[in-house]
N, C-alpha and C positions, 0 to 999 in steps of 0.2 A: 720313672716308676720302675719297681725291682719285682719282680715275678717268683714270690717265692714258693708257691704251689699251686696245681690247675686239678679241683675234681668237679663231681657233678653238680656241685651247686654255686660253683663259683669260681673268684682267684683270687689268694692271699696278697694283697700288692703293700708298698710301704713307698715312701718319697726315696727318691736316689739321696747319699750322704752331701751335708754342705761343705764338709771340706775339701777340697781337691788336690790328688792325690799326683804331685810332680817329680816323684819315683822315677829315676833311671837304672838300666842295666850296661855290662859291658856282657857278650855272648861268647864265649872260647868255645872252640867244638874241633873235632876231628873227625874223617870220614875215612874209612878203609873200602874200597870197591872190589873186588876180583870176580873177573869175567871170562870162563872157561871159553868162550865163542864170545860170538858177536851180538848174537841173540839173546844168550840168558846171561847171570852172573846173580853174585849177593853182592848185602852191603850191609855195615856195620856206621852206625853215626852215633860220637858219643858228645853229648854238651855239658857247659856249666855257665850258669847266668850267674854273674858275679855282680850285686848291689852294691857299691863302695858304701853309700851313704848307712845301709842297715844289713850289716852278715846274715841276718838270722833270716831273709828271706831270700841267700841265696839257693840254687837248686841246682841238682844234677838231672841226667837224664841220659837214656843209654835206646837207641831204637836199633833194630834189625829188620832186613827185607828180603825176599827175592825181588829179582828185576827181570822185565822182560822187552825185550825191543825188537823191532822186526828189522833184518836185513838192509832192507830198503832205506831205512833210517836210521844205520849206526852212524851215531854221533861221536861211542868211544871205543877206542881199539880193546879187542882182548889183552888180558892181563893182570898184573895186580898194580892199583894205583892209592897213595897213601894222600890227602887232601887238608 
C-alpha cells in the first residue's frame, strides 16, 4: 500500500506497482574534511549515483557540515584530509 496523502477524514492509499523495479547504481563521492583542533572541523561531501542501465536517473548531490567531537573521543587527527 502507497500513502499518498493523510487528512482529516481519511488516507488516499493505492496498491504498491506489479512490476519490480531491479535498478542498480554505482555511487562515486569524494569527501574533503579539515579540522582546525580535534574537537571541531567542517566537511564537504560531494556524490554522483551513476545508473549504467538508465542516465537519465543518474543524480548528483553536494552536502556540507560542521562536526563536532569531544576530546575524549578523537578518532581523527587535526588537519586537512581529502577521502
Amino acid at each position: 500500500m502507497w500513502i499518498h496523502s493523510v487528512n482529516p477524514t481519511g488516507m488516499a492509499t493505492t496498491a504498491p506497482p506489479t512490476e519490480i523495479d531491479g535498478d542498480y547504481y554505482v555511487p562515486l563521492w569524494g569527501e574533503l574534511t579539515y579540522k582546525p583542533s580535534c574537537s571541531w572541523g567542517a566537511q564537504v561531501l560531494a556524490s554522483y549515483d551513476v545508473h549504467p542501465g538508465s542516465s537519465n536517473e543518474d543524480m548528483p548531490s553536494l552536502m556540507a557540515g560542521v562536526m563536532w567531537q569531544p576530546n575524549s573521543a578523537c578518532a581523527d587527527a587535526s588537519g586537512l584530509a581529502l577521502r
